[in-house]
N, C-alpha and C positions, 0 to 999 in steps of 0.2 A: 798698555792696557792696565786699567787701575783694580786694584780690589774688587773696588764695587761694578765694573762690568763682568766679571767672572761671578758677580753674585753671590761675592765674598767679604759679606756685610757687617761681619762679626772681627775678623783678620785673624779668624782660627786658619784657614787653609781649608777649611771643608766644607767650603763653597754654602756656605749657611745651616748646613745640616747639623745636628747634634749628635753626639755619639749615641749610637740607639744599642742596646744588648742584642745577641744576638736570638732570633727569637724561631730557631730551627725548632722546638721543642713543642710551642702554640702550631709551626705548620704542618709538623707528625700531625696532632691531633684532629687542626684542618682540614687537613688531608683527607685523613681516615674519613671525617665526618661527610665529605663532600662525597668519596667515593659510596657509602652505603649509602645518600640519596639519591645517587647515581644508580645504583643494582633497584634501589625500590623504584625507582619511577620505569627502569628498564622493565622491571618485573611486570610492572601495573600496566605500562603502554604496550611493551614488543613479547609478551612472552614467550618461554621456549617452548615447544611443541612436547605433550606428554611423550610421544612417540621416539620423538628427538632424545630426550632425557631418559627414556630407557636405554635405549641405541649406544649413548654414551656411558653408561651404567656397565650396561654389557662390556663395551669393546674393555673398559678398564678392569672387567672382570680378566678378562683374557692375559691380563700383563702379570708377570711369575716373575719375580726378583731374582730367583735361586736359576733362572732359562739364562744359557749363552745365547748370543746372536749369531748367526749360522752368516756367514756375510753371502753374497751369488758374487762368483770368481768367474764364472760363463752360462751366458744367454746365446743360445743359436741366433734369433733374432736378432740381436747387437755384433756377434763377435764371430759369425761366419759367412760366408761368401754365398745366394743364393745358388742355387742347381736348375739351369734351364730346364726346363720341359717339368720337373717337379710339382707334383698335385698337393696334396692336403700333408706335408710334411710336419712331422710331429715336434714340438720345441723341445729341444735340449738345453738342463741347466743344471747349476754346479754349484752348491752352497758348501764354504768351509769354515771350519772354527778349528782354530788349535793343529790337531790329528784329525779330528773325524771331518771328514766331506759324503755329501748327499751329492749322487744322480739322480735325476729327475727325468724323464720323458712324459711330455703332457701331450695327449695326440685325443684324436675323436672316441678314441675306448676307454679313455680314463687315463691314470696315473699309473708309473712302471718306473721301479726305481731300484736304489741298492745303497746300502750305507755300509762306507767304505773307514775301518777297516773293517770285514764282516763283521756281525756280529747281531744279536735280535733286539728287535727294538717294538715299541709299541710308539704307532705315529696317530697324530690327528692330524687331519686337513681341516685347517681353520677358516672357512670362509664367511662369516658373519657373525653375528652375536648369540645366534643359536649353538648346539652342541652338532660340532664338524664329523665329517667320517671318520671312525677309526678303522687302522690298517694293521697288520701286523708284519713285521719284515724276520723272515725267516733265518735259521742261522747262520746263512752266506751273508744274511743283509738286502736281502729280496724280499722286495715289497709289490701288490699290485690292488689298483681300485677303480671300479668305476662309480657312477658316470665322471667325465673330468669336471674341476671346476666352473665354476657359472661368474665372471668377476673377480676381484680381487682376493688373492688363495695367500696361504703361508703353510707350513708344515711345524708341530712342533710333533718333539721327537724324547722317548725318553727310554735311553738307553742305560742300561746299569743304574746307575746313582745319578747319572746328568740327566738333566733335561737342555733340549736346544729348540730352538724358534727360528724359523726361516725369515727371510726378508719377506713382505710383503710382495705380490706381482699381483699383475690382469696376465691370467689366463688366454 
């Protein structure tokens, strides 16, 4: 095969092409430009629901830098064996971070719990973008609330000087 059928018409070796500079710098800026006509036309065609944009306003209100994440170490649901004949059996669950661990009992009366190692705490049940229940856990670390959650629940928790954040569940 000759030069010239590889379309190496010059007999640089670069197949005809010239050395071009590298032009990363024009497609940052590109880039960028293509992406805001992108969000404008998004905005003008598909926009986002005012209701949506509050929703999302809210839930990032809800996020605390200074909150540990409480991990769930046990869900009844997941992680025990049902019980024949068993009626409306309440879910038991288990959040830990560090030392401290949260019981949880969520049954048709509400919420019934203990933060273990005792000690008082003031808890919110976080279920929407609204302002959740507040509970109070007494010096053992006894907590109790109704109604139970309605949907997707978390606890944050703020004991002493911490604050902690449940994982996210559906109730």
């Amino acid at each position: 095969m000759t030069d010239d059928d590889r379309g190496d018409r010059d007999g640089s070796g670069a197949g005809g092409f010239e050395d071009v500079e590298d032009s990363s710098d024009f497609g940052d800026v590109e880039d960028g430009l293509l992406e805001e006509e992108l969000r404008q036309a998004a905005a003008a065609l598909d926009p986002v629901p005012q209701a949506l944009r509050q929703l999302a306003l809210d839930a990032y209100a809800l996020y605390d830098l200074d909150a540990r994440v409480a991990e769930l170490t046990f869900d009844s649901l997941l992680d025990s064996l049902p019980v024949r004949g068993a009626g409306d059996v309440p879910r038991m669950l288990t959040f830990q971070v560090g030392e401290l661990s949260v019981d949880v009992e969520v049954g048709g009366d509400g919420l019934m719990g203990q933060v273990l190692p005792p000690q008082p705490a003031r808890i919110e049940v976080l279920s929407g973008p609204g302002p959740g229940a507040s509970l109070t856990a007494d010096e053992l670390g006894r907590f109790t609330g109704a109604p139970p959650p309605v949907g997707p629940f978390a606890l944050r928790l703020h004991t002493g000087g911490d604050v902690v954040v449940t994982e996210w569940l559906r109730a």
